[in-house]
N, C-alpha and C positions, 0 to 999 in steps of 0.2 A: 334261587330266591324268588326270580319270578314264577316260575313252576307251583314253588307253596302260597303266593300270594292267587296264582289263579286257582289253587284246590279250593283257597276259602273264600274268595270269591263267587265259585262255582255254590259252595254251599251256605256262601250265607246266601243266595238268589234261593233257591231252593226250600230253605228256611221261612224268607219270607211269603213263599208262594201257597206254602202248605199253612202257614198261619193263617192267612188273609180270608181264607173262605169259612174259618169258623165261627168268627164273632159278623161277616159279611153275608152269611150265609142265612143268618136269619135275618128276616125283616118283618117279624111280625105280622105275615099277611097269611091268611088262614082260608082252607074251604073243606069240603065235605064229597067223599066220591059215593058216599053209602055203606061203605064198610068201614075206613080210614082215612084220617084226617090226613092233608098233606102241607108243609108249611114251605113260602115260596123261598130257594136260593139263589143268590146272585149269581151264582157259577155254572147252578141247572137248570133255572127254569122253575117249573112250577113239578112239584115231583108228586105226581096224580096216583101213584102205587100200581097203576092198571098196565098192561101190554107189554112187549116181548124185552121192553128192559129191565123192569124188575126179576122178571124171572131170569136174567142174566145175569144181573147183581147177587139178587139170591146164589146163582149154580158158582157163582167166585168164591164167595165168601165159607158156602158148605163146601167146597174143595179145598181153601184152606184148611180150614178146621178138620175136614179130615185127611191132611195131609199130616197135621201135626199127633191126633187121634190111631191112625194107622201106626205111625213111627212107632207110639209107644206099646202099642199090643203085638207090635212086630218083635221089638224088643225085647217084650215082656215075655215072648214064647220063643227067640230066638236064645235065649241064655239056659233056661230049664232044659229044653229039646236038645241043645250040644252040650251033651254033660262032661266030657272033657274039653270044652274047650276054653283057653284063656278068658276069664270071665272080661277083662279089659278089652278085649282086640271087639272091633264093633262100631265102634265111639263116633269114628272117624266117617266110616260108612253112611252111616246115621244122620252124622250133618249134612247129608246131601238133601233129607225131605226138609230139613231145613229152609236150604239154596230153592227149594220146587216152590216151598210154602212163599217165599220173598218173589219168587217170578209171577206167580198170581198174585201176588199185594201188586206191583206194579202196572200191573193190566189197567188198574184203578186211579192211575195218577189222572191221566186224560179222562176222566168217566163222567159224560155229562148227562147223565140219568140222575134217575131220583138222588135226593140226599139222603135217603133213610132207607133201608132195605129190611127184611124182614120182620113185617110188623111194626116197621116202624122202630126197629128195638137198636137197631147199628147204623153206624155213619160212615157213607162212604167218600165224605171228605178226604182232602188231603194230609191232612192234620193227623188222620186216622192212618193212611196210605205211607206216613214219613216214622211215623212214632211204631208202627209196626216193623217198616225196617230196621229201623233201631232196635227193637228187641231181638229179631231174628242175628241180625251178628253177635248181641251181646251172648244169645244162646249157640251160636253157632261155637262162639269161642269158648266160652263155658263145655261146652262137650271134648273139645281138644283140650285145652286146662284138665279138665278132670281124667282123661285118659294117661294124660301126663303125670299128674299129680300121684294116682295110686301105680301108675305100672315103675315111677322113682320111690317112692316111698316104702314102698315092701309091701304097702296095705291090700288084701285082696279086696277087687275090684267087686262090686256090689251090683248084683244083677238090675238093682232097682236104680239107680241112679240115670240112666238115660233116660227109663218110659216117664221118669218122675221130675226130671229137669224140664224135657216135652212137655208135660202135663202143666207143670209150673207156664213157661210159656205161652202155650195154648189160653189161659186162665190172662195173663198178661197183654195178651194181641187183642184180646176180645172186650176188655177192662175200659184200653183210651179209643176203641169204636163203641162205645155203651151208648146208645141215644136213652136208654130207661133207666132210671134205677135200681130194679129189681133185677135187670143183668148184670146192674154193674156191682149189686152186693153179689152175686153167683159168680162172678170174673172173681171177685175179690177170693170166695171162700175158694174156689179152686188153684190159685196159687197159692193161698195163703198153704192149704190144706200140705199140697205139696212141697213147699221149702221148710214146714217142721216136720217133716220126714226128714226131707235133704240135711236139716242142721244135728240131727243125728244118727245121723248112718253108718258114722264110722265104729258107732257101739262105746266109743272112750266115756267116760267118766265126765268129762268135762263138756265133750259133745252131749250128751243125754239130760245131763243138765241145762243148757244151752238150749234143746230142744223140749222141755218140758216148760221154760222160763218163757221162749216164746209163743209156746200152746197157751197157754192159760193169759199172758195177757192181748195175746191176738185175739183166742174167743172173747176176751172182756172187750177188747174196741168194737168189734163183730156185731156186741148187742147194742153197743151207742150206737151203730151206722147202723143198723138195722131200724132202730127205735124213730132215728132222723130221719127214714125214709119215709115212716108211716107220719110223722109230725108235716113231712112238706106234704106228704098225700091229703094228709086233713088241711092244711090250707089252701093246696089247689084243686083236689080233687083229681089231679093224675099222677103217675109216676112218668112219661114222658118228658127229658128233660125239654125240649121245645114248646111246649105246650103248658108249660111250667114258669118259663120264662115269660109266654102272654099271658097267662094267670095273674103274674105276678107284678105287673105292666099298670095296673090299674091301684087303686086307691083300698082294696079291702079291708074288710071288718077282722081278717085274718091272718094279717103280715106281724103281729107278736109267734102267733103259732106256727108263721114259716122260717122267723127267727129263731127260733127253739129249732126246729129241724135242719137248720143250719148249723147249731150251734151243736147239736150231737152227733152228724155227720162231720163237722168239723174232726171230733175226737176220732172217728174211724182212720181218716186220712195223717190226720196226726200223726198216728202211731205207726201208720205204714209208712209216711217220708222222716221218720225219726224227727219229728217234730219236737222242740223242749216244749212242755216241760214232760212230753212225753215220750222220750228218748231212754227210757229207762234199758228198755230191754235191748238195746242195740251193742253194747262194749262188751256185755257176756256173748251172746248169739254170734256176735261176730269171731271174739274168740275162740268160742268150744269150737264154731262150726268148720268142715273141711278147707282150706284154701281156697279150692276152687266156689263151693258154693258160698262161700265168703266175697268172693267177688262178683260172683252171677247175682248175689242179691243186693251188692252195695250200687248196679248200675242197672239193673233191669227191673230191679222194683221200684225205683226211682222212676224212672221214666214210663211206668204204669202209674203208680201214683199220682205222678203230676199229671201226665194225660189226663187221668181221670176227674183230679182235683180243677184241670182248668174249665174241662167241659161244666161240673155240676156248678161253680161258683162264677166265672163268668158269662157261663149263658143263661142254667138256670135261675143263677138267685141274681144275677148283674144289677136289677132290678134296687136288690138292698145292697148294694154296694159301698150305700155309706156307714150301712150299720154290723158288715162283716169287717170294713175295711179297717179298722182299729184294732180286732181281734187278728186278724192276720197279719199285720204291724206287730202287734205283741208276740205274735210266734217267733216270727222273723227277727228280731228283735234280740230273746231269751235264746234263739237258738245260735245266731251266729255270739252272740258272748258267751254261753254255757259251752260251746263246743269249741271255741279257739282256746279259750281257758285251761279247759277241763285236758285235752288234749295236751298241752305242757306239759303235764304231771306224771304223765302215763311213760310206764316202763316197759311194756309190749307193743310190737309195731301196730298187731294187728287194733288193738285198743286205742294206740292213737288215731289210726283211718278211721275205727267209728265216730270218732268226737270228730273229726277232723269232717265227717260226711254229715254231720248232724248242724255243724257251722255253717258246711253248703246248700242244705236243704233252707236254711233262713236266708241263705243269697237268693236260691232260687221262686220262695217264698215274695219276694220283691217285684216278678214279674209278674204276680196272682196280683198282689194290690193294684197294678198298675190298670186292671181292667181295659187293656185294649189289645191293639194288634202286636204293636209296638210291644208289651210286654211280652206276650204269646211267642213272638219269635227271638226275645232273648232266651226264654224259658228253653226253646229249645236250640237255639245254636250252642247254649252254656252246655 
């Protein structure tokens, strides 16, 4: 008993340390190197973009990404090329660039270099450094799950499913480091892209459905967060969430129209943490789709989601905090009663976990209002 009381011990300290530097991290203090702006962190310093760390931050973060980029084209040409071989066996292997991709996230924990690395466009917070761990085990275990899943099942194993689950992840690690917006709609459509593949790959009738139900209403949230990117660009004039946040610090003639850009960015996220009343597509997709990716997307796009959601609404818009913070009550609100409810009724296991995850996105929903640190790391120890 003491042994589990020191694991979560261990990890609620961890929790709060990785929280601590994102909402602390800005201080709204600003200057100008001649190419790019840098904005000062409590944790780094003044992160000036110039000299032999950023180019160190950079060379981590492209070695991730193509750690996770390799896997898949390794993949992708390792199943075609052995043409007799069990299309299943592989899987296993595979999650080792995994295990490589989380050894360089950690490099990052102690990284007292700039806070923004490439352009400005990624955070090399901690927040960034914890929430990417978190996806690489939930992907790491989704590669096992799914090797398991078809070589019991009888289903042949689908050459596409490793580069595409990778591909998913890659799109997810890169979503809750987003410092811009314009990456973080590009994070978006590259998972997005690849879990409606994933949700019908098995070819069934019910998967194909499942995956066509979430094509057409992810590209419809796709164009609200798109639309709300360019509505916060027209009120602040950047897509840089940092720079958005001292935008919006001040009194403008233009806070109805970064209200609108909230409120249609809103819908994008929505519909990715199954948000009610935008929980539509969630009790089908979850049931057509495999087990396994049934599970990879009930816990890993959750935790890109939110990642995502806390960066743009508590740093960037934090600002209107009193006039988002009523609409995120009401989500939170409709989701956890539509999903405990709804969830009783249901005569499929897997039908009742979506209601039942659509209940806990309105829990998690609670620590977005909260607008502080304090929320930030329930959000993520939940």
């Amino acid at each position: 008993m003491r042994g589990a009381w020191s694991v979560v011990a261990d990890a609620s300290a961890m929790v709060e340390q990785a929280s601590r530097p994102l909402l602390a991290g800005f201080e709204f203090e600003t200057g100008h190197n001649g190419r790019s702006s840098w904005i000062r962190d409590s944790r780094s310093g003044l992160s000036t973009l110039t000299g032999d760390a950023i180019c160190t931050a950079n060379f981590v973060f492209q070695e991730g990404e193509a750690i996770y980029l390799g896997g898949c084209v390794a993949h992708a040409l390792y199943t075609p090329l052995v043409a007799r071989l069990n299309r299943g066996e592989g899987a296993a292997e595979f999650s080792l660039g995994v295990v490589l991709a989380g050894a360089t996230s950690l490099w990052l924990w102690d990284w007292d270099g700039p806070a923004t690395v490439l352009a400005d466009a990624v955070s090399t917070d901690r927040f960034a450094v914890l929430a990417r761990l978190l996806l690489l085990v939930v992907a790491a275990l989704g590669l096992l799950l799914g090797h398991q899943y078809f070589a019991r099942s009888g289903h042949e194993q689908r050459g596409e499913f490793t580069p595409l689950l990778l591909f998913a992840t890659s799109g997810m690690t890169l979503i809750v480091a987003a410092a811009d917006l314009i990456l973080t709609f590009l994070a978006l459509e590259i998972l997005s892209l690849a879990l409606y593949v994933l949700t019908g790959l098995t070819g069934r009738r019910a998967a194909n459905e499942a995956a066509m139900k979430y094509f057409l209403l992810g590209a419809f949230s796709s164009a609200f967060f798109l639309y709300g990117v360019a509505m916060a660009y027209g009120a602040t004039g950047t897509t840089k969430i940092a720079a958005m946040a001292l935008a919006l610090t001040g009194t403008g003639e233009k806070q109805a129209l970064a209200v609108l850009g909230f409120a249609l960015l809103a819908v994008g996220f929505a519909f990715k943490v199954s948000a009610a009343p935008f929980h539509m597509w969630t009790p089908d997709v979850y049931q057509g789709a495999p087990t396994p990716i049934t599970a990879f997307m009930s816990t890993a796009t959750k935790v890109a989601a939110f990642g995502a959601l806390i960066r743009v609404l508590d740093v960037a818009f934090q600002a209107l905090a009193w006039d988002w913070g009523p609409v995120v009550w009401g989500l939170a609100a409709a989701s956890v009663v539509l999903g405990s409810i709804l969830a009783i009724a249901q005569t499929n296991v897997k039908r009742m976990l979506a209601y039942s995850s659509i209940a806990h996105a309105g829990y998690l929903l609670l620590g977005i209002i909260a607008a502080n640190d304090t929320g930030k790391a329930a959000i993520l120890f939940y």
